[in-house]
C-alpha positions in Angstrom: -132.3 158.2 81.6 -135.6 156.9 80.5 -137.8 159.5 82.1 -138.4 161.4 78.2 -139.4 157.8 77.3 -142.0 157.9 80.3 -142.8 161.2 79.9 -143.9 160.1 75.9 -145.7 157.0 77.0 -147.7 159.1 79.7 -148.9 161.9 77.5 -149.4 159.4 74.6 -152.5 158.2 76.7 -153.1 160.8 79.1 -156.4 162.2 77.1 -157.9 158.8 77.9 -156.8 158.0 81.7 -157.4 162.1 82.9 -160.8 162.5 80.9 -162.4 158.6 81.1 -163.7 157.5 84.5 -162.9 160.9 86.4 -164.3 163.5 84.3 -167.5 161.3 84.9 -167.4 161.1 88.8 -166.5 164.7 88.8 -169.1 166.2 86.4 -171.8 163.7 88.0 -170.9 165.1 91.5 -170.3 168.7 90.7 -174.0 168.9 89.1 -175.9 166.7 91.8 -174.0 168.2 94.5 -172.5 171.6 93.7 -169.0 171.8 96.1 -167.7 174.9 97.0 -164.4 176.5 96.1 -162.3 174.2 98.3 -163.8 171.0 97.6 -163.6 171.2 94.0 -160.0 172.4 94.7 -159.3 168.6 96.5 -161.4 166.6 94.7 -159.6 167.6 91.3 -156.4 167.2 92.9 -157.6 163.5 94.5 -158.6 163.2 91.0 -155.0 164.5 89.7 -153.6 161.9 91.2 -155.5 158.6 91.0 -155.7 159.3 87.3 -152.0 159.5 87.6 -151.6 156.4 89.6 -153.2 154.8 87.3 -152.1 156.2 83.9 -148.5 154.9 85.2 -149.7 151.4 85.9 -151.0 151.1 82.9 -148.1 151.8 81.0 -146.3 149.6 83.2 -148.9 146.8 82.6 -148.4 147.5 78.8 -144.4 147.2 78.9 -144.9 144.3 81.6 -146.5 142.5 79.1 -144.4 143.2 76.1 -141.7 142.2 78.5 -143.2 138.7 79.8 -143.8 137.9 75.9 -140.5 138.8 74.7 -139.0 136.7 77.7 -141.8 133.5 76.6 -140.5 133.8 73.2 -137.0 132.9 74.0 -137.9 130.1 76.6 -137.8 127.6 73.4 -135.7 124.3 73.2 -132.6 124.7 71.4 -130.6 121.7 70.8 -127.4 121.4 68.4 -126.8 117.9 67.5 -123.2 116.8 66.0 -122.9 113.3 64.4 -119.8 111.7 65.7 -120.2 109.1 63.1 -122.3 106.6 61.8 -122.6 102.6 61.2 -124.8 100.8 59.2 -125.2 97.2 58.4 -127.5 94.3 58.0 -130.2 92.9 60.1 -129.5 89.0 60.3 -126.9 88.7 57.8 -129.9 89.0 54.6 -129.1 92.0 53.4 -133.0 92.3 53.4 -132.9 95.3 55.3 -130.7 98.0 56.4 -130.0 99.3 60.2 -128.4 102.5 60.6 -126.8 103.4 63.7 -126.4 107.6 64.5 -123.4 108.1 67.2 -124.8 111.6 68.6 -123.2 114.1 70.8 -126.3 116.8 71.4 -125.8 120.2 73.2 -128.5 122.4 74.9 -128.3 125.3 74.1 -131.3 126.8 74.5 -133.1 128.8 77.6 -134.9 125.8 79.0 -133.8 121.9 80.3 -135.1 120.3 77.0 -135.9 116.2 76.6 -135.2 113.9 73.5 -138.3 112.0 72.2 -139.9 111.1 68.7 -137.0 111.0 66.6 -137.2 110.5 62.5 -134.7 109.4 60.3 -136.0 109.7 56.0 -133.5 108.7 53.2 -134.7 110.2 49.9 -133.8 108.8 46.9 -134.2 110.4 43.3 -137.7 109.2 43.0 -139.4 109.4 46.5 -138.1 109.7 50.2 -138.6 106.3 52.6 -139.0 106.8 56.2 -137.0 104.2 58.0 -138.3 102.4 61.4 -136.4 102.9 64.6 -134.8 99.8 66.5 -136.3 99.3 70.1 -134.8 96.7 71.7 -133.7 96.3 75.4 -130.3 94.8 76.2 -127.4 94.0 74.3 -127.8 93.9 70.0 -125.3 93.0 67.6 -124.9 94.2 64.2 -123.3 92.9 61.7 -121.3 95.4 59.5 -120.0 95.3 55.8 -116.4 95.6 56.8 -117.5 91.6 58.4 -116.9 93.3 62.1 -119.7 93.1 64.6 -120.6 95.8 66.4 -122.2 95.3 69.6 -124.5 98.2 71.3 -126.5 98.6 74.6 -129.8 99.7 74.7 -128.9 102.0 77.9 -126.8 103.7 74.9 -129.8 104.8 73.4 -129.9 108.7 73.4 -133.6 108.7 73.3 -133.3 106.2 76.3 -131.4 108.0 78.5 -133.3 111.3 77.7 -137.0 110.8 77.0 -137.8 111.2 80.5 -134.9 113.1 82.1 -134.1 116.4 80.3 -131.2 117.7 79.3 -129.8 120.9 81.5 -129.2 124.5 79.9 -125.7 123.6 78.6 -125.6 120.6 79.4 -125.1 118.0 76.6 -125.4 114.2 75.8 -123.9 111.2 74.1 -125.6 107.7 72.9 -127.0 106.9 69.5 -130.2 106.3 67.8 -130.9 103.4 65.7 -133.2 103.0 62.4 -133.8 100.0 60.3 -135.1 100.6 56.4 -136.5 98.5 54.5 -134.4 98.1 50.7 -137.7 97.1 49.3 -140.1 100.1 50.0 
């Protein structure tokens, strides 16, 4: 199965774990204190196989951490947002200023619970791009729309309400909307 992939790995760095840190001990030890036959025998096959121990463990640290970093990399947020639709209208009846409410459904679908927070809404126009300002409010808020209807929101609504603090669940999704206000005279 993967034993020639093993096999590989372990001979790719077996030079280095066999002839490191044993050949030392073993060279020291044989010239200070000269072993017999049967002692050398042992202590190169102790040596065998705490070189081996080792050799294997570090290939297993090496893929380990290939593996942990590979696994970290797709731990990211992953949210797909779908517009359900949008209103916009004017703040106090003046026509001054422009509010823009975004009716959101957003799906995790990434690897981790994920939360909602610092949201930007730009319109860009031929000759620069405006950042609008988003509406905080707390309660109820009516808007006035072109068609003359009001439409009336709650702030509990709020999609960056309901999930700044409380993440969304793998797979999991949410509804509300966001709200911006721009400025016509930027």
């Amino acid at each position: 199965m993967f034993i020639r992939k093993f096999i590989a790995a372990w001979l790719a760095d077996w030079t280095g774990r066999m002839s490191g840190f044993a050949s030392i001990v073993l060279t020291f030890w044989a010239t200070f204190f000269p072993p017999n036959i049967d002692k050398a025998r042992w202590a190169l096959l102790i040596a065998g196989i705490v070189c081996f121990v080792f050799g294997s463990y570090h290939i297993w640290a090496k893929e380990h951490k290939a593996l942990l970093a590979e696994q970290a990399a797709k731990l990211l947020p992953e949210l797909l947002g779908e517009l359900k639709h949008y209103e916009n209208g004017c703040v106090n009846g003046r026509g001054v200023n422009s509010a823009f409410f975004l009716f959101l459904n957003i799906r995790n679908i990434g690897t981790l619970p994920t939360i909602i927070r610092d949201w930007s809404f730009f319109v860009d126009t031929p000759d620069k791009s405006l950042q609008a300002v988003p509406i905080l409010f707390d309660g109820e808020l009516r808007l006035g729309l072109e068609n003359g209807q009001i439409l009336v929101v709650n702030s509990v609504d709020r999609i960056d309400n309901k999930h700044a603090d409380t993440p969304i669940p793998m797979g999991g999704q949410a509804t509300g909307f966001i709200a911006f206000i721009l400025n016509r005279t930027l």
